[in-house]
C-alpha positions in Angstrom: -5.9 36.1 -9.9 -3.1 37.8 -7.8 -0.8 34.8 -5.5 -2.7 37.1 -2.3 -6.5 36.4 -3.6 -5.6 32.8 -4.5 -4.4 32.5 -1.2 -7.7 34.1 0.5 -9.8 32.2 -1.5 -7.8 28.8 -0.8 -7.7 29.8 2.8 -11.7 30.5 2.6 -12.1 26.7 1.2 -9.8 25.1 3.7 -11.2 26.9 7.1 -14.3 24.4 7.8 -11.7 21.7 7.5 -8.7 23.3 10.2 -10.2 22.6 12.8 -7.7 23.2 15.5 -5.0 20.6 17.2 -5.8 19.4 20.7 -3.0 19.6 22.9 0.1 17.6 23.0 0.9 14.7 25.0 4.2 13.1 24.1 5.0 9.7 25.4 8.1 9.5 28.3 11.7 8.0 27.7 10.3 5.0 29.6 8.0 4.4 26.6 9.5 5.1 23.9 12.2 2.6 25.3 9.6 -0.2 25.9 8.8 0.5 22.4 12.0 -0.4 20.9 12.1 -3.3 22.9 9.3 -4.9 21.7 10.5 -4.6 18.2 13.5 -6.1 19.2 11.9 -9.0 20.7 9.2 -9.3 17.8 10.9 -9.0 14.6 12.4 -12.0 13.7 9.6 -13.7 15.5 8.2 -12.7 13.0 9.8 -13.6 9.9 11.1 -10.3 9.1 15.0 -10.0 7.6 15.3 -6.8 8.9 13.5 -3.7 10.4 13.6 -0.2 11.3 12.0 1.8 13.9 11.8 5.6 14.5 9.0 7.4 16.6 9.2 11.4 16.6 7.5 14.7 17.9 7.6 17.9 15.9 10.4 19.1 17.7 12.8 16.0 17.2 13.3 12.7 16.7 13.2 10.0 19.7 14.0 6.9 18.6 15.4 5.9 15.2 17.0 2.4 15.4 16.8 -1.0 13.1 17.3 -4.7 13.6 19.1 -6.9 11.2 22.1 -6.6 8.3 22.7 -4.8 5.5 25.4 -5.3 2.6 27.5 -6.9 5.9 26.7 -3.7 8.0 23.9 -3.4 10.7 20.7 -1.7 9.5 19.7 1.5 11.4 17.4 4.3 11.5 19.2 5.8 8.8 19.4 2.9 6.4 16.9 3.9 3.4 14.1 1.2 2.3 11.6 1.5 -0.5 8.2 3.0 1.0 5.5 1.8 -1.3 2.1 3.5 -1.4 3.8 5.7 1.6 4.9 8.0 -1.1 1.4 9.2 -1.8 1.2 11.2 1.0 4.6 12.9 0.1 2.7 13.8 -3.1 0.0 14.5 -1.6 1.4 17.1 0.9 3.4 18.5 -2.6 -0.1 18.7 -4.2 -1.7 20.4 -0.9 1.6 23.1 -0.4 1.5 23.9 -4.4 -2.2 25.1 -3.8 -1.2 27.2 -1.1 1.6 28.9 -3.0 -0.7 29.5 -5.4 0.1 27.1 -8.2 -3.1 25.6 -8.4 -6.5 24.8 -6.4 -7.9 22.0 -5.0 -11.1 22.1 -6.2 -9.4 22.9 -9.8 -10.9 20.2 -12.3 -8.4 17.6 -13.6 -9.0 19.0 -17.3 -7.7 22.4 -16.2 -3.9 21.0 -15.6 -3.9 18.0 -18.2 -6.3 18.8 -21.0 -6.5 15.4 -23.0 -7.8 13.7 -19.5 -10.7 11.5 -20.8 -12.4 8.6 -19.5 -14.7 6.1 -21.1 -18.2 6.2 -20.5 -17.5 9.4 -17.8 -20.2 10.5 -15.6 -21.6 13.5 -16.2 -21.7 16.8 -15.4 -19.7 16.5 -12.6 -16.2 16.7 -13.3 -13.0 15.4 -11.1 -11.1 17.6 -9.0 -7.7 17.6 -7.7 -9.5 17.0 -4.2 -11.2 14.2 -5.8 -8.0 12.5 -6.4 -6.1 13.2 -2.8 -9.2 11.7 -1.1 -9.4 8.9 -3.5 -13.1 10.1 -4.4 -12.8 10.6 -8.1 -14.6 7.3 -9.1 -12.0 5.4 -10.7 -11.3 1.8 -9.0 -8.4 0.1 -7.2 -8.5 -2.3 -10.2 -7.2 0.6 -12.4 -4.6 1.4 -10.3 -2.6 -1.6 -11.9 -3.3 -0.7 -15.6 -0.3 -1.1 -17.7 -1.0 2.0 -20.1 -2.2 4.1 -17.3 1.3 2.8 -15.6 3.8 3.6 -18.5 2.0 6.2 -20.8 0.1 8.3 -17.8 -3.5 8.0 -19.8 -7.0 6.8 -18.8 -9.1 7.2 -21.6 -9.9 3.3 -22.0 -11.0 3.7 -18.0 -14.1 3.8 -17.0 -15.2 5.4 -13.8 -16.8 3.1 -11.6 -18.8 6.0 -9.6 -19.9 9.6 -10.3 -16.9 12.0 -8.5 -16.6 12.2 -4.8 -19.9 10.2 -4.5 -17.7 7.4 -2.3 -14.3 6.6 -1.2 -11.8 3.8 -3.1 -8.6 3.2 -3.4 -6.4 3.7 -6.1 -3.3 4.6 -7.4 -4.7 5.6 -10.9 -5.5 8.8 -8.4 -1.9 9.6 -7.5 -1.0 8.7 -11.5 -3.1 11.7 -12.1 -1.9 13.7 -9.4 1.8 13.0 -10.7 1.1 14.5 -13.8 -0.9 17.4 -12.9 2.2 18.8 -10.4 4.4 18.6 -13.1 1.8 20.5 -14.4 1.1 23.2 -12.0 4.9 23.6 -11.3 6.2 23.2 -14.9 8.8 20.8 -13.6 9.6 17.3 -13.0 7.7 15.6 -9.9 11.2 14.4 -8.5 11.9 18.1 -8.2 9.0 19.4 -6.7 9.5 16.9 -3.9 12.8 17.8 -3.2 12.3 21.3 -3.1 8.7 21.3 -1.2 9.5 17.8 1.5 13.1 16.4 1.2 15.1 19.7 1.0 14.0 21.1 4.0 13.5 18.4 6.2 16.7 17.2 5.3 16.0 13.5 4.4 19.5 13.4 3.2 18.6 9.5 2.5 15.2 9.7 0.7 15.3 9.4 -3.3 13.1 9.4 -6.1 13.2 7.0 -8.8 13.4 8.4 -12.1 14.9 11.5 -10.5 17.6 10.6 -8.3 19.6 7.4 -7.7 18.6 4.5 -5.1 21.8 4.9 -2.5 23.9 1.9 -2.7 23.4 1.9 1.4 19.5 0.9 0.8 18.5 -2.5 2.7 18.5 -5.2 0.9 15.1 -6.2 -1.0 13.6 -9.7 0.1 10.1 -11.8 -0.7 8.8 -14.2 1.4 8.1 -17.7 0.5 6.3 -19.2 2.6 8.4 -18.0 5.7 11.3 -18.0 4.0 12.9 -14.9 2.9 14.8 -14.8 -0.9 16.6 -12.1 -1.7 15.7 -9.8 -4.6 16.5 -6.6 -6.1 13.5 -4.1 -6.3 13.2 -3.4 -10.3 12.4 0.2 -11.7 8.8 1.3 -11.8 7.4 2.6 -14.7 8.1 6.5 -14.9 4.1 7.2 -14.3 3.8 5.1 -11.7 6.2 6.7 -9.4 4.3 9.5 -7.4 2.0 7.0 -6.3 4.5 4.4 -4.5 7.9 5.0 -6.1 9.9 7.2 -3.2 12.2 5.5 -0.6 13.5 7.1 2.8 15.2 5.9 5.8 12.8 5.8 8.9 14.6 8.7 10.4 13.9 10.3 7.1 10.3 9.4 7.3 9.7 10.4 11.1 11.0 13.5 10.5 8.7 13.9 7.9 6.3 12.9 9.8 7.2 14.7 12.9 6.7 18.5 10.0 3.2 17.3 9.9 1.8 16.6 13.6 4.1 19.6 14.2 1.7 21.8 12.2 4.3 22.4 9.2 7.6 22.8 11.5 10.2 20.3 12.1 12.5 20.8 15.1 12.2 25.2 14.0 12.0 24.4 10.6 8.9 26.0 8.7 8.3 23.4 5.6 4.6 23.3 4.7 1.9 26.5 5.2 -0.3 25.3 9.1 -3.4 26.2 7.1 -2.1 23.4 4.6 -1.3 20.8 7.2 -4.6 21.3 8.8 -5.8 20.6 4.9 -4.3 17.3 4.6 -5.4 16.1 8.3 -9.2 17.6 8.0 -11.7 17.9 10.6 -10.4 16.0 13.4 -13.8 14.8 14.9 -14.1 12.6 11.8 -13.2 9.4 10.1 -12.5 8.5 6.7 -10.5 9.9 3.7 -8.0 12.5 4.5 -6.2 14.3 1.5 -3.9 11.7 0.5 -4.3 9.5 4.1 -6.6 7.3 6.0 -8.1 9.2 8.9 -9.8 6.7 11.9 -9.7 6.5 15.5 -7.6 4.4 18.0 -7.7 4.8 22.1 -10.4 7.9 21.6 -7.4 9.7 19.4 -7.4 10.7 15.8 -4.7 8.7 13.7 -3.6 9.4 10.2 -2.2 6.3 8.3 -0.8 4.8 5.1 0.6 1.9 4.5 3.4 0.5 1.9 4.4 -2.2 -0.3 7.1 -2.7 -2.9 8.0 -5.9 -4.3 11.1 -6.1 -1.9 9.5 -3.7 0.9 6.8 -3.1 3.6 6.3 0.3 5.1 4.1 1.9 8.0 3.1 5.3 9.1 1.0 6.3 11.8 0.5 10.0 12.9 -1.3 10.7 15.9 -2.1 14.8 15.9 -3.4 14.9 19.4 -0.2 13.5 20.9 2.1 15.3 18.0 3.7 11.6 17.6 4.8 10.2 14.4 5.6 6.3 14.1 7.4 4.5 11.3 8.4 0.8 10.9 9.7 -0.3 7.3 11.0 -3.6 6.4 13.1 -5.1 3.7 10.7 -7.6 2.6 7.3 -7.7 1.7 5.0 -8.5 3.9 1.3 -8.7 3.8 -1.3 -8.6 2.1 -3.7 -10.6 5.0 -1.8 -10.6 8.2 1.7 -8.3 7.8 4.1 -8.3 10.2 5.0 -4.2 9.7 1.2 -3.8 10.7 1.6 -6.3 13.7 5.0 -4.2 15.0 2.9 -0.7 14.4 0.2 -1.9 16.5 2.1 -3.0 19.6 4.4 0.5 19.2 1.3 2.7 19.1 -0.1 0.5 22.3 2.8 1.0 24.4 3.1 4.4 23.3 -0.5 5.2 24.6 0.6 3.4 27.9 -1.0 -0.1 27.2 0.9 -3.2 27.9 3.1 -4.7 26.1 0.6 -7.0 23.6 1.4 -10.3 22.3 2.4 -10.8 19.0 1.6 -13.7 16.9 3.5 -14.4 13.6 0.0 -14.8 11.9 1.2 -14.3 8.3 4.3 -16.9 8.6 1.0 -19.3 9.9 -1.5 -18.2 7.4 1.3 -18.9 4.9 2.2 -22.1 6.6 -1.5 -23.6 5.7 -1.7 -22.0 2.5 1.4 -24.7 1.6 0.0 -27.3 3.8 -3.2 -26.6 1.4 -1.5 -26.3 -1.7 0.4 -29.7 -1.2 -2.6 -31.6 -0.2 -4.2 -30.3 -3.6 -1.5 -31.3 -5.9 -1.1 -34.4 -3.7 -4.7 -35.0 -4.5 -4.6 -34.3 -8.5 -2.0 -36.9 -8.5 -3.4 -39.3 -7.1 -6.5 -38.9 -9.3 -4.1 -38.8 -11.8 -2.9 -42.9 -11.0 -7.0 -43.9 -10.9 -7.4 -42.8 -14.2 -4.3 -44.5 -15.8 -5.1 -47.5 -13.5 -8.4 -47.1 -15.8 -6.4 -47.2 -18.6 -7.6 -43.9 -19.3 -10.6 -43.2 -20.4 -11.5 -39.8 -21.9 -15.0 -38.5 -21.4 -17.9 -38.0 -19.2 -21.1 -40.2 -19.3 -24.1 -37.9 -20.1 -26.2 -37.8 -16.5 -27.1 -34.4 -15.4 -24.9 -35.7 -12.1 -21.4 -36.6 -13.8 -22.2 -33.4 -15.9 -23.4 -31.2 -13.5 -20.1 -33.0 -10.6 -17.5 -31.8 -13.7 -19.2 -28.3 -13.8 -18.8 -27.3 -10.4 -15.5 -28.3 -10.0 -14.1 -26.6 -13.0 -16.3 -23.5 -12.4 -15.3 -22.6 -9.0 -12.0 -23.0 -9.8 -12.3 -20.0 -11.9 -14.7 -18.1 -9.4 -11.6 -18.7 -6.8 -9.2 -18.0 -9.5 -11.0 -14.6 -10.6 -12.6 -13.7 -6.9 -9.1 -14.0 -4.4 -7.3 -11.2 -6.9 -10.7 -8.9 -6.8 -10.7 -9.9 -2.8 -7.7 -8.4 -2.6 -7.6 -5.2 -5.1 -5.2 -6.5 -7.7 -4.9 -8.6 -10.9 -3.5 -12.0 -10.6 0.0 -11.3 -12.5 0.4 -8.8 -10.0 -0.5 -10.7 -7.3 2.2 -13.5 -8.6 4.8 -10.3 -8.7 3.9 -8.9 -5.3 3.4 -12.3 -3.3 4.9 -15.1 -5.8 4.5 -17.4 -3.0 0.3 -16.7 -2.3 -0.2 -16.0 -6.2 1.9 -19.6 -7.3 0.0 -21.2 -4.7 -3.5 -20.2 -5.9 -2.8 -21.2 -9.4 -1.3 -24.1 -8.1 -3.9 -25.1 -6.2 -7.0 -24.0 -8.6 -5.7 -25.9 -11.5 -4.5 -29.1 -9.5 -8.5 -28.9 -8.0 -9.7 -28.7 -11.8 -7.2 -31.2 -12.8 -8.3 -33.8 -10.1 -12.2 -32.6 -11.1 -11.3 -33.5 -14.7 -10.1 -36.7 -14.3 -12.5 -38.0 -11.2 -15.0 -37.4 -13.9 -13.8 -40.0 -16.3 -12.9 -42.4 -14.2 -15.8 -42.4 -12.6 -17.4 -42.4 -16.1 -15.5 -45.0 -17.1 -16.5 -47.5 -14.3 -20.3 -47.0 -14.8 -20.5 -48.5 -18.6 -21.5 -51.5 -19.0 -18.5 -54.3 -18.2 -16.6 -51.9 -16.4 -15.4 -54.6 -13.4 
């Protein structure tokens, strides 16, 4: 098919989904300046080593700022960070502009572009598309997202599909694993070089990288993790090489708004044609509706349509919100991260976007340096408590066993089993495996073992003491 049909016929799929921009509303000076005051009076409030702010239109770029210090220099809006699951929507506005130019289609099936693609125990007939994947529809679970041979050798035949294609929406980065691959593909070329040539190039995001590609600069922030409040420096590691499309980019939050700022702008950055409209409109989709965009989340906030992702490396939190109606673009990234139940990033995005719509200045709580504050509290208390149990029973001279009564049993079985359900049910709760919970958040993942096996521990030996002072001639 000639590039002119494959655009028709691309065109032809994408028109019930373009549905047309509503006019632009731009936020004053006077807000955008209340803006960056609140993230100046928030951050550290809020635990945060540093931050970085920018907030831009299709035309330019309004505010680009950051709080805090870098390798003894003052982070900015220019100082690059690691963006996390961000990147996915740089591939996915690759994937979506390499359709366009006729390189492939989105409704092409994943077996077209990488013919040894099997899963185990696939649903049939339906096969995955490439549209599948952006929208996170293809079946496959956030749970695979964190497989180690999916990770480092790019396959998925020991996956299995935990829905028929595009029947409902997950997340997962086992979807942008694929995607990587299939570009390279498509565009018989690496995925680093695609996205410079399609995003970074023109936009000039002279500090964005792409690991396995290009070098991180040595001007990045510096990585941190929290624990519990307090921040410990630490340098982000390499990914593995498959891994990368889906959450292994980094950009400065200048970079990112300008980015940002192409998109809402229909394509265009301040004159600067970089993606097809017809594409942009193809990533945003219908803008009366909610859900799964192609490679973002698409809700509603204030009555306005808002396209989201958020961000975590080990070291790293990012945030981007565009808002298409107002052709505004916010980013906040941090250098440490933050999350997974109450992050700070999210907090700051949600009182920039509010005064950006002309609310009030809201009032921030540092919820995640409190949440973490009892999760110690708790922890201590548990270990606190195992040890104590632990002085009974040697004051017993410690005994070993439980006396046979369907109550001692039955007292020894609950404790020890819901320490596994807790111990099996937080990771699930939360979309990812316990070792890389402990590598993500040391401080939450320690914490839960901690506490889960001082609780069993404590169970265990409560048991036989209590067993022990029930025979016969126990004083």
């Amino acid at each position: 098919m000639s590039k002119s049909l494959r655009r028709m016929a691309l065109l032809a799929v994408l028109l019930p989904w373009a549905a047309p921009l509503q006019a632009r509303q731009p936020p004053d000076g006077d807000r955008i300046e209340l803006a960056r005051i609140f993230v100046e009076r928030n951050w550290q409030r809020l635990g945060l080593p540093g931050v970085a702010v920018a907030i831009a239109t299709g035309d330019s770029v309004l505010l680009s700022t950051g709080f805090g210090s870098a390798q003894g220099e003052e982070l900015s809006g220019h100082t690059p960070f690691p963006t996390g699951s961000v990147t996915k929507t740089l591939t996915a506005a690759a994937v979506v502009q390499s359709a366009w130019d006729g390189f492939l289609e989105l409704d092409d099936p994943v077996e077209r572009w990488l013919p040894d693609f099997r899963l185990r125990s696939p649903y049939q007939p339906a096969s995955i598309t490439i549209r599948h994947l952006l929208e996170h529809r293809s079946g496959l679970g956030q749970w695979s997202g964190h497989d180690a041979r999916a990770q480092t050798e790019g396959r998925v035949d020991h996956l299995a599909p935990r829905a028929p294609p595009g029947e409902r929406a997950e997340y997962s980065s086992i979807n942008f694993i694929l995607l990587g691959r299939i570009l390279e593909a498509a565009r018989e070329r690496e995925y680093g070089a695609t996205l410079e040539e399609v995003i970074l190039e023109p936009l000039d995001m002279t500090s964005a990288w792409v690991d396995g590609w290009s070098e991180r600069p040595k001007t990045m922030a510096p990585g941190h993790q929290s624990w519990f409040g307090l921040q410990r420096r630490m340098e982000e590691p390499l990914p593995p090489r498959y891994l990368v499309p889906a959450g292994f980019a980094g950009a400065s939050a200048d970079d990112l708004a300008r980015y940002g700022g192409m998109i809402v702008g229909e394509g265009s950055f301040a004159g600067t044609r970089v993606l097809d409209p017809e594409a942009v409109r193809a990533l945003i989709g219908p803008t009366d509706e909610v859900g799964r965009a192609l490679g973002w989340g698409r809700s509603r906030i204030g009555g306005q349509l808002v396209l989201s992702h958020a961000g975590n490396a080990r070291t790293g939190s990012a945030r981007m919100r565009l808002i298409p109606e107002s052709e505004l673009a916010i980013v906040i990234l941090s250098n440490t991260n933050s999350g997974p139940f109450f992050p700070a990033t999210e907090a700051l995005m949600d009182g920039v976007h509010a005064i950006l719509r002309g609310e009030p200045e809201p009032r921030i709580w540092p919820r995640e340096r409190i949440f973490k504050a009892v999760v110690l509290v708790w922890t201590l208390a548990s270990v606190a408590g195992a040890a104590k149990q632990a002085g009974s029973w040697a004051s017993a001279d410690y005994p070993i066993g439980v006396e046979s009564s369907a109550g001692a049993v039955g007292r020894l079985a609950f404790d020890v089993g819901l320490g596994g359900v807790v111990l099996v049910g937080v990771p699930r709760l939360i979309g990812v495996p316990l070792p890389t919970l402990i590598e993500y958040f040391p401080d939450l993942g320690i914490a839960l073992v901690a506490s889960v096996g001082a609780g069993v521990v404590g169970g265990v030996l409560r048991s036989f003491t209590r067993s022990a002072a029930t025979e016969p001639g126990t004083p």
